[in-house]
C-alpha positions as CSV (number, residue, x, y, z in Angstrom):
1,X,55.6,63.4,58.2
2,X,51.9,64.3,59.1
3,X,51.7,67.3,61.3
4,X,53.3,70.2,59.9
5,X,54.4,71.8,63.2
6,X,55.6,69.3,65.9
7,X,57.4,70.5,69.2
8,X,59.7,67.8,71.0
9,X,62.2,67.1,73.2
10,X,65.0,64.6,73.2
11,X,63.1,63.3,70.2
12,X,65.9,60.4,70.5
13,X,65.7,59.5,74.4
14,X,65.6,55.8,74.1
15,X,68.2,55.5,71.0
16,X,71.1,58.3,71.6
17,X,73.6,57.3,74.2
18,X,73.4,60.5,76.0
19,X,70.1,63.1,76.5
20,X,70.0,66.3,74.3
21,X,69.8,69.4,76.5
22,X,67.4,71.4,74.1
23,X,63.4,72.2,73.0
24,X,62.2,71.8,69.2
25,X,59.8,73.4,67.5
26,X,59.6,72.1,64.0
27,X,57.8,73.8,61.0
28,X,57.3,71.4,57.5
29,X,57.6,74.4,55.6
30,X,57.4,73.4,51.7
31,X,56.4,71.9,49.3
32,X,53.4,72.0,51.4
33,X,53.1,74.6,54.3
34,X,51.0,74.8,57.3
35,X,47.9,77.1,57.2
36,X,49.0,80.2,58.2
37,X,46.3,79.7,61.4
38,X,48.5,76.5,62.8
39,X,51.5,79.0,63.1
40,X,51.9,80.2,66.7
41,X,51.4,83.9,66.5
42,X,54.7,84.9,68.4
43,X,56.6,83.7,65.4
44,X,54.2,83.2,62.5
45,X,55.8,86.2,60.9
46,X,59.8,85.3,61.1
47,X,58.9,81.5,60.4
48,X,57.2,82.4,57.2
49,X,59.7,84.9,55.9
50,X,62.8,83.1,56.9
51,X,61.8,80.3,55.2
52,X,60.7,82.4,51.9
53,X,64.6,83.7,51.9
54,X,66.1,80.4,53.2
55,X,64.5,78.5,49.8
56,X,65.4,81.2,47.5
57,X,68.8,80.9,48.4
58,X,68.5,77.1,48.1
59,X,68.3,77.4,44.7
60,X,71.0,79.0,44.3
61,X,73.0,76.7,46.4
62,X,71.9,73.3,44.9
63,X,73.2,75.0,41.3
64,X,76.6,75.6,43.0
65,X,76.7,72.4,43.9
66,X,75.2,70.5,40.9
67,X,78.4,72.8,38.9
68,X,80.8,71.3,41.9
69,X,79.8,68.2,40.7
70,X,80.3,68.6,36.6
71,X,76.7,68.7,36.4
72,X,74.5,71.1,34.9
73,X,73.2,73.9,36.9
74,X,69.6,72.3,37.2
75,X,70.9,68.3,37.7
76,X,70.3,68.5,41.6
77,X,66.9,70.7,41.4
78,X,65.6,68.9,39.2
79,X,66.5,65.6,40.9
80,X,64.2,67.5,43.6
81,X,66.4,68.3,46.4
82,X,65.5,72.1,46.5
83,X,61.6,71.1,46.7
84,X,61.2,70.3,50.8
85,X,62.4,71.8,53.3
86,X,61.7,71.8,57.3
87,X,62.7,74.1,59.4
88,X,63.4,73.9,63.5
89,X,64.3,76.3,65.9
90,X,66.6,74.9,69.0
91,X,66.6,76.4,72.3
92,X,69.6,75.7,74.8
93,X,68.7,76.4,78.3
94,X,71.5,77.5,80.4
95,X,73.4,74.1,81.6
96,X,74.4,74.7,85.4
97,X,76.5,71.2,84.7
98,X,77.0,71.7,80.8
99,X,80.3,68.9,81.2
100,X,77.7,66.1,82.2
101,X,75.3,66.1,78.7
102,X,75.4,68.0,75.6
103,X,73.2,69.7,73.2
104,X,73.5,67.5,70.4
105,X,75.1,64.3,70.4
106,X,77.5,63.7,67.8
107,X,75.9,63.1,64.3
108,X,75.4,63.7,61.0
109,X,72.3,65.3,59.2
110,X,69.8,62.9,57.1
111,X,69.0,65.6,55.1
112,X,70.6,66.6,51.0
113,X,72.2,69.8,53.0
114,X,71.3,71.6,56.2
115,X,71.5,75.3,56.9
116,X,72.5,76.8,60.0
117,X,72.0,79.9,61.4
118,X,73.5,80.3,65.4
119,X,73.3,83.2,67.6
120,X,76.2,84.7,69.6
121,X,76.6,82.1,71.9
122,X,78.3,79.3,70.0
123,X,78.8,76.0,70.9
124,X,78.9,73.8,67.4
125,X,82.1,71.7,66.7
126,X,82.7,69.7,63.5
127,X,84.8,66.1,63.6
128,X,88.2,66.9,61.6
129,X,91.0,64.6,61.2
130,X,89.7,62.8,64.5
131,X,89.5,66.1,66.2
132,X,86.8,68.4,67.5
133,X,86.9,72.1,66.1
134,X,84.6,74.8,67.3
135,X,82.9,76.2,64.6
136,X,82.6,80.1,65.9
137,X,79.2,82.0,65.1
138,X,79.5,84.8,62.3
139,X,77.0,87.7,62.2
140,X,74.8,87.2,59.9
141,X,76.5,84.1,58.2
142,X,75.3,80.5,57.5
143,X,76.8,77.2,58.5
144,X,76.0,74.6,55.6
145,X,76.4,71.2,56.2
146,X,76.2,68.3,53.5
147,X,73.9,66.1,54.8
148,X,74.0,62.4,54.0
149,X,71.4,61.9,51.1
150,X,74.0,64.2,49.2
151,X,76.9,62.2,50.4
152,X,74.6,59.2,49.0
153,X,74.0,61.0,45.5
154,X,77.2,62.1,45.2
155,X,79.0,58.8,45.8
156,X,81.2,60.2,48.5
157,X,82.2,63.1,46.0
158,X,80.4,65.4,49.0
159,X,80.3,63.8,52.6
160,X,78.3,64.5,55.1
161,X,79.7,66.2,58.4
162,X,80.1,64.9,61.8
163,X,78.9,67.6,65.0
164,X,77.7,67.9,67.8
165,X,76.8,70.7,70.0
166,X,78.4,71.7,73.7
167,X,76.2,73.1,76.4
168,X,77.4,76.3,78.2
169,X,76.5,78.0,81.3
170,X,75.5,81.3,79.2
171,X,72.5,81.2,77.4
172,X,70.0,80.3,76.3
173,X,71.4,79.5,72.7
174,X,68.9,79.9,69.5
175,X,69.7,78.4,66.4
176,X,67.5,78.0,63.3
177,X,68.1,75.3,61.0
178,X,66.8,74.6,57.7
179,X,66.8,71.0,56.5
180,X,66.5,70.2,52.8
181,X,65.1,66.6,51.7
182,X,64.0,65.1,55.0
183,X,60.6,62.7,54.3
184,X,58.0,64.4,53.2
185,X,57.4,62.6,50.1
186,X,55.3,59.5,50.0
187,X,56.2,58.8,46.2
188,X,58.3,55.6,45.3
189,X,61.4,56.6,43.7
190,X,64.8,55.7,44.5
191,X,67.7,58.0,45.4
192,X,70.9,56.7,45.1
193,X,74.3,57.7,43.3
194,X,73.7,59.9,40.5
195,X,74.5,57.6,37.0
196,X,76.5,60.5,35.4
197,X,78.7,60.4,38.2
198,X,79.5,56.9,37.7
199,X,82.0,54.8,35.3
200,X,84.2,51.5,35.6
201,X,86.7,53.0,37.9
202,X,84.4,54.3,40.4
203,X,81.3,52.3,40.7
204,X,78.1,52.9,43.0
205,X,79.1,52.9,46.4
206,X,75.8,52.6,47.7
207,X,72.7,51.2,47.4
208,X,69.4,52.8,46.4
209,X,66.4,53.4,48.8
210,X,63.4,55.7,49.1
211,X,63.6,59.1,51.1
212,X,60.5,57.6,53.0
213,X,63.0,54.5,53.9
214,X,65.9,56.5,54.6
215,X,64.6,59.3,56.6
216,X,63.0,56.1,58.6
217,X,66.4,54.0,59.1
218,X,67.6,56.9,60.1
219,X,65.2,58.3,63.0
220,X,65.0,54.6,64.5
221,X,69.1,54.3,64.8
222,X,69.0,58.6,66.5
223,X,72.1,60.5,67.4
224,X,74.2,57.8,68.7
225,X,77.3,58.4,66.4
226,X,77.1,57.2,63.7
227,X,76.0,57.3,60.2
228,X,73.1,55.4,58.2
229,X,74.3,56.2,55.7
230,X,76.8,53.0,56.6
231,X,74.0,50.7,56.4
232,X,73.5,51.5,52.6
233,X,76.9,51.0,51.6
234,X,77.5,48.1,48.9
235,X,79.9,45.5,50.0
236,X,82.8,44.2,47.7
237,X,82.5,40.8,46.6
């Protein structure tokens, strides 16, 4: 990524199956963050101070996790997945036809792990057992979703979640998301599953790539249903 704050719409036009009823503003937040003069001054404030509290809590989160996974504490930190993070603010006009399109096509999130905050208004559904399940807000709670670099890293110990959003005819609907691991690194190394997690009976599942590769494959196949994550998978011989 080169700009640090991009606004967009229906990013994925010519690659989703349906249109995304929804605005973007996007802010690359760390390891490098915009001058405090490219914030727009309506939200330079929030942007700046959710983002300070949203990586603290990271930290905490990614030790959780690394533990989750028999690891020490520091194994997924270190590994860097707490370094970048971007964060993008969704609005939802009101739908006057909200059956005909949806927010968000169905998808999972490129990212290690993605944090969600919604407002009152709702609308998020997660795939379980084949079926769609409203995922309800909560006052001042987070949604986190395991995004599919982890589900990568973790050789399917962690998978990454299916969702989309519904359209409503209330609104708008604001939601601020935090991404963690999505491209910003131009470096060379290779993420793939994590060796300590490996032995004879449950080999790599999945090949290794670059972030720069993945986050690419990624944004070139959109929100059209399904995973890239399938594209890196190792066939049996």
């Amino acid at each position: 990524m080169t700009k640090k704050v991009v606004y967009n719409t229906n990013f994925d036009l010519y690659s989703s199956p349906a249109a995304n009823w929804r605005d973007t503003i996007l802010f690359h937040m760390a390891p490098d963050p915009p001058e405090p003069e490219q914030l727009p001054i309506c939200c330079k404030d929030i942007v700046t101070e959710f983002s300070k509290e949203i990586l603290s809590f990271a930290d905490s989160l990614f030790g959780l996790l690394s533990e989750a996974l028999g690891l020490s504490s520091n194994h997924l930190k270190e590994l860097g997945c707490a370094e970048g993070v971007d964060v993008a603010y969704n609005y939802y006009p009101p739908c006057p036809q909200p059956e005909l399109t949806l927010g968000a096509t169905q998808h999972t999130d490129t990212a290690f792990i993605a944090m969600l905050v919604q407002d009152h208004i709702g609308g998020l559904q997660v795939l379980h057992q084949n079926h769609w399940v409203d995922v309800p807000p909560m006052s001042q709670g987070l949604v986190v979703n395991i995004g599919n670099l982890l589900q990568v890293m973790s050789n399917d110990k962690f998978t990454s979640v299916e969702h989309r959003v519904l359209l409503k005819g209330a609104g708008p609907r604001v939601t601020a998301i935090a991404f963690f691991g999505i491209g910003y690194t131009s470096n060379s190394r290779l993420y793939g599953p994590i060796e300590e997690l490996l032995s004879e009976s449950d080999p790599p599942k999945y090949k290794k790539t670059t972030i720069q590769d993945f986050v690419a494959g990624a944004y070139k196949q959109g929100l059209d249903g399904t995973s890239f994550v399938q594209l890196l998978k190792l066939t049996d011989d």
